[in-house]
Each structure stands twice: as C-alpha cells, then as structure tokens.
C-alpha positions, 0 to 999 in steps of 0.5 A, spaced: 488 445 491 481 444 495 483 437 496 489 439 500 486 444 504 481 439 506 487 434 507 490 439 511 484 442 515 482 434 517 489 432 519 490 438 524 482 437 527 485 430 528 491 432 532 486 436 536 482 431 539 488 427 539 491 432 544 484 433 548 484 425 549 491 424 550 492 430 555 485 429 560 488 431 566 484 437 570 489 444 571 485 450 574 487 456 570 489 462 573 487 468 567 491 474 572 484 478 573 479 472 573 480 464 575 476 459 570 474 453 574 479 447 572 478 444 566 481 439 561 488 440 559 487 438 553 483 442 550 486 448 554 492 447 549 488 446 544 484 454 545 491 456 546 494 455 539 488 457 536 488 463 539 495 463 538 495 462 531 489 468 530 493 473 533 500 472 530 495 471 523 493 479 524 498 481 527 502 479 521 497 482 516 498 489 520 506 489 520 505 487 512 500 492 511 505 497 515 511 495 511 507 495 504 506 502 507 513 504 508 515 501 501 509 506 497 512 512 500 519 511 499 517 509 491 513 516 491 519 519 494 523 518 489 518 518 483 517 526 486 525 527 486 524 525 478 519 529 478 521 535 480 529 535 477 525 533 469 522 540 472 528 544 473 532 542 467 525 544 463 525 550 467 532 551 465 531 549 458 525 554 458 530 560 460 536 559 456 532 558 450 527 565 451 535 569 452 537 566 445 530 568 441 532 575 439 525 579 438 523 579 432 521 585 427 518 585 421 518 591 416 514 591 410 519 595 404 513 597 398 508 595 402 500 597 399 496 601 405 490 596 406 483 601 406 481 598 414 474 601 414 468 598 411 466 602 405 459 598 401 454 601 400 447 597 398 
C-alpha cells in the first residue's frame, strides 16, 4: 500500500513539473482586492489545483460529518419511538394486571395467640 502511494505522490510531482515547464508563459493575476506581479502560468496552475483539491477535501469532510450527523439523529429518533412504546405497553400491562389482582385477606382459623412481650428473666 505504501508503494502505491509513493507511485502515485511521484506521478503527480512529475505532472507538476511537466506543467510549470510546458506552460512558461508569464500572466499577471488579478486577486479582486490585490494584483500579484506576473508570474509563471505553470505554476499558477499548478498553486490552483493544489488549492482546489485541499478545499474540496475539507469541505467534503464537513458535508460527511453533517450527513453522519443527520443519520445519528434519525437512528436516535426512531430508537426513542421503540423506547417509549415498550413503555406504554409496559404501563399497560402494569395497569391490567394490578385490576386483576383481588386483595388479599388472610384469616387465621384455631390460631394460638403469640405472647409479644419479652418475658426473661436472668
């Protein structure tokens, strides 16, 4: 994988100087707001994709982090739907079986009274 990468970061170094040597024709360059002296057209082009390519690679990176961003919430939204029916139908379930339940009474039929006071004597 390195070797490739090498490979290419050669290639496109190459193509670079081909383009500054092909093209040495001097332009002048008007920036709106500034005016850089003439410079080699070569090299302009080649300062162009160079900055062309580290823009579009950010903004690239924010539009993905926005988009992972969007998917994230929607995942959460529809985990909190799930989560809040399993609690209604909890709820629901709670409430039928506490209506079913009779109370309970218990009565002691031949039952020996219990002597609840403490009676030893050292």
């Amino acid at each position: 994988m390195h070797i490739i990468l090498i490979v290419l970061l050669v290639a496109v170094c190459a193509y670079a100087i081909g383009l500054v040597l092909m093209n040495n024709s001097e332009v002048a360059v008007n920036l709106m707001f500034s005016s850089v002296p003439t410079m080699n057209l070569g090299l302009l082009l080649v300062i162009t994709i160079v900055l062309g390519v580290i823009l579009g690679m950010l903004l690239a990176l924010l539009v993905f982090r926005v988009l992972q961003n969007k998917w994230e919430i929607s995942r959460l939204k529809k985990e909190l739907k799930l989560t809040q029916s399993q609690l209604t139908e909890a709820n629901i379930k709670l409430a039928q079986q506490s209506e079913v339940r009779p109370t309970e009474t218990v009565i002691v039929e031949n039952a020996a009274p219990t002597n609840t006071t403490n009676n030893s004597h050292l």
